[in-house]
N, C-alpha and C positions, 0 to 999 in steps of 0.2 A: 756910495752904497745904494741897489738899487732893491724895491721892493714890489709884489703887487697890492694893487688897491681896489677896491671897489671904490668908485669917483662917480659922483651928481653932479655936473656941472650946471644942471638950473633947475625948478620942480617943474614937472611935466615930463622930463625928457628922458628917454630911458638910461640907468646906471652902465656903466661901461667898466669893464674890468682892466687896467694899464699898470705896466710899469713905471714907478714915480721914482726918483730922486730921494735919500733918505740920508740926511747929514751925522754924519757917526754921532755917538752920546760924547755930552761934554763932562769937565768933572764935575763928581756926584751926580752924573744919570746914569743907567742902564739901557741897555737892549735887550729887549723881550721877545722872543720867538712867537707868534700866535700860530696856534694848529687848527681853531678851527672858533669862528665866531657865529653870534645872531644877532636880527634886525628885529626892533621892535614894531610889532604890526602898525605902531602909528606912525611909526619912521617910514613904513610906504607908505601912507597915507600922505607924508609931508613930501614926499617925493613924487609924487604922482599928480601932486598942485592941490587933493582934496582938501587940506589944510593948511595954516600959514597963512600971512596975512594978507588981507582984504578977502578972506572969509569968512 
């Protein structure tokens, strides 16, 4: 099953939107449709390298 994702592969580096791999639910999980999500302003913070450690 494939999905897209918003993906950081390291902080600093800009986010990239990809289609990822998404392994069906096993028993007792679900699958959730998301329609539409947010990033908490210190989530780019941590992604932009201002935050996280050895700062």
């Amino acid at each position: 099953m494939e999905m897209r994702a918003a993906v950081l592969r390291e902080p600093g580096r800009p986010v990239s939107t990809e289609t990822v791999m998404l392994a069906p639910p096993r028993r007792g999980e679900v699958l959730v449709r998301v329609v539409a999500a947010g990033v908490c302003h210190s989530d780019l913070h941590l992604a932009d390298g201002a935050l996280g450690p050895g700062r």
